[in-house]
C-alpha positions, 0 to 999 in steps of 0.5 A, a space after each residue: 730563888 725569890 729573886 729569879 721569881 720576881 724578875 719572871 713575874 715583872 717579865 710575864 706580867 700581862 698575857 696578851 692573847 687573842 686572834 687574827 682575822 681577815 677585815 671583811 671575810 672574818 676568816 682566820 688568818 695564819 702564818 704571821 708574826 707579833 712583835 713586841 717592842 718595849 719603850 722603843 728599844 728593846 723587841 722581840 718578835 715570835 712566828 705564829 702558823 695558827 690564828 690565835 697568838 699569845 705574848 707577853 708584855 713586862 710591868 713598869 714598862 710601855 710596850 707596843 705589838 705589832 702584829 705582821 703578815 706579807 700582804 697586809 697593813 702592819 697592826 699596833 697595839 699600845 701598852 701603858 703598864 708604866 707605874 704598876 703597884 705591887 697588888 696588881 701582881 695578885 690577880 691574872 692580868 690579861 687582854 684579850 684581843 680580835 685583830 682585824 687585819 687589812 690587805 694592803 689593796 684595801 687601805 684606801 685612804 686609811 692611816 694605819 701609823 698609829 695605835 688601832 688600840 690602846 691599853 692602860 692600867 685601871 687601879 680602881 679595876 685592877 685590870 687593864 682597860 682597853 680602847 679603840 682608837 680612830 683610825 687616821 686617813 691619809 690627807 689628799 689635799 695640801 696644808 694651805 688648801 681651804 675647801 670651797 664652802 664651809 662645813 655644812 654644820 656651820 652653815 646651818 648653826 649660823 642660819 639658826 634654823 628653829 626645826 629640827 626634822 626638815 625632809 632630808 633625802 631618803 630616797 635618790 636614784 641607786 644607779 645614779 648613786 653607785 660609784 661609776 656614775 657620773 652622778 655619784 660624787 653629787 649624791 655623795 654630797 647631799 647625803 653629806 650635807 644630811 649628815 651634817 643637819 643630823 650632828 647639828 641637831 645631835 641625831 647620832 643615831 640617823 647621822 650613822 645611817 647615812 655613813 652607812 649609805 655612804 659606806 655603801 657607795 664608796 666604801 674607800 672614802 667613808 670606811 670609819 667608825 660609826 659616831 658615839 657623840 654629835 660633838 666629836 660628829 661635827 669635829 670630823 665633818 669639818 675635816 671630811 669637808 676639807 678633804 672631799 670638797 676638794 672634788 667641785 662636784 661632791 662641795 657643789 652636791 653638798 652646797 645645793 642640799 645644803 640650801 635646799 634644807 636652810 631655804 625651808 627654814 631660817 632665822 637669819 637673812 643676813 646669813 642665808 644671804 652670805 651663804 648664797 654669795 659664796 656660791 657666786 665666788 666660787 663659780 666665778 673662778 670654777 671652769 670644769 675640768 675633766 667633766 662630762 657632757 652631762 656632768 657640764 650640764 649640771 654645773 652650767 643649770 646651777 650657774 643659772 642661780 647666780 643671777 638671781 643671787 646677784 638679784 636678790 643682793 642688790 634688792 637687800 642692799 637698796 633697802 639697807 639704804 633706805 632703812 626699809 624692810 627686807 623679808 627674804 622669805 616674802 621675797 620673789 627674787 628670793 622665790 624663784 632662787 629656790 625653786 631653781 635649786 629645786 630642780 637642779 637637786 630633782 635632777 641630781 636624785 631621780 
């Protein structure tokens, strides 16, 4: 009789209960399955018709529940109760949980292959903690792709600017900023470029009001969690950069408010310098594809910047030679440059 005890005891160790709900609407969703598959061998899997569901997951083994419905993305849910000890059996362990469920028309470029969360026994709690994971997206570009420009948090560490609140674009043009417009990967990338100058100055709190701008216009492309440290911000910038530059308008939307924001402040003309050169290389090889007229437009204004930079690159190699002096910021060549970059910003915007 003990024996029987114990083995339900170790079988029916962690409850694990909650409910379903639809990702936008928060209605309850019903008529689904839970799976729960133990170190990936043995499973079971139990119907629901109602929106709350409860389950149980044995000790001394890993388990994963998958939560499934016709219609919707498949949801895991990971449980490390390897290695319980013996006091853990004297309280109710239990985990309570709120799944959000995706319509498969919604994913986007979300990966949903892994764990949404993860669940681990805490000895010094004696209870089971749990954790959100970061949901994955879906790579759009190939293994061997390097995105045009660098990340704009890179580009400002190098040009080591001393201030930390320069103007970032507050306002723009709504319409020219919705989805359909042929300005909207433009405007897209100024904002990114915003993002990027808040993690390098580790504002996570005005870094996570421009993704919601974002989210706002392109809720596919920046559907994510809200950042909880500049560190892990700049982490995921670089990868966004690498995915969203693969579209020429969005990196050149970025570069250009990138430059607006390192011409107002710098330390580094030598870096400034490399960061204008890049833009050369790139346009040399870009010929628009797929553009609009007044997409076209715009691309051709910011190739009118090139001959400046060509300009300002001999200026600064000339006075190497000679060993004179060479202040970007007293520079005319330099002056004009800006301004340019002024104006095809302005007509992006407004």
């Amino acid at each position: 009789m003990f024996s029987n005890v114990a083995v339900l005891a170790q079988e029916k160790f962690l409850c694990i209960k909650g409910v379903l709900l639809e990702e936008d609407t928060k209605v309850a969703i019903s008529d689904y399955s839970v799976k729960v598959v133990l170190d990936k061998l043995d499973s079971n899997t139990t119907p629901f018709l109602k929106s709350s569901f409860q389950v149980w997951a044995p000790a001394n083994l890993r388990s994963t529940v998958y939560f499934m419905k016709e219609g919707y993305v498949t949801k895991q849910v990971y449980i490390d109760a390897s290695y319980i000890p013996s006091i853990a059996f004297k309280e109710k362990q239990e985990l309570e949980l709120e799944i959000l469920m995706t319509p498969t028309s919604k994913v986007g470029k979300r990966n949903f292959n892994k764990p949404i969360m993860t669940a681990q026994y805490e000895p010094s709690e004696n209870a089971f903690s749990l954790k959100e994971e970061e949901v994955g997206r879906v790579s759009s570009v190939p293994d061997d792709y390097s995105p045009p420009f660098p990340t704009p948090v890179d580009t400002y560490k190098g040009v080591q600017p001393t201030a930390n609140d320069l103007g970032l674009t507050t306002t723009y043009n709504k319409d020219k900023a919705k989805s359909s417009s042929e300005f909207s990967k433009l405007i897209q990338g100024v904002l990114f470029a915003d993002m990027n100058y808040c993690f390098f100055n580790e504002r996570t709190n005005d870094a996570n009001a421009i993704l919601l701008k974002l989210a706002a216009i392109s809720p596919d492309d920046w559907n994510m969690k809200p950042f909880d440290s500049p560190e892990y911000g700049k982490i995921i910038m670089r990868t966004i950069n690498r995915e969203q530059c693969a579209d020429t308008l969005f990196a050149l939307g970025v570069y250009v408010e990138t430059s607006r924001l390192v011409f107002e402040n710098f330390t580094s003309d030598t870096k400034v310098l490399v960061h204008l050169k890049k833009l050369k290389e790139v346009l040399n090889k870009y010929a628009p594809v797929n553009l609009t007229a007044t997409q076209t437009s715009w691309v051709e204004s910011v190739r009118l910047i090139v001959p400046l930079i060509q300009d300002l690159e001999k200026k600064y190699t000339e006075a190497l030679k000679i060993k004179a002096d060479f202040d970007l910021n007293q520079d005319v060549v330099f002056a004009e440059l800006k301004q340019k970059n002024l104006e095809v910003y302005r007509v992006m915007i407004e």
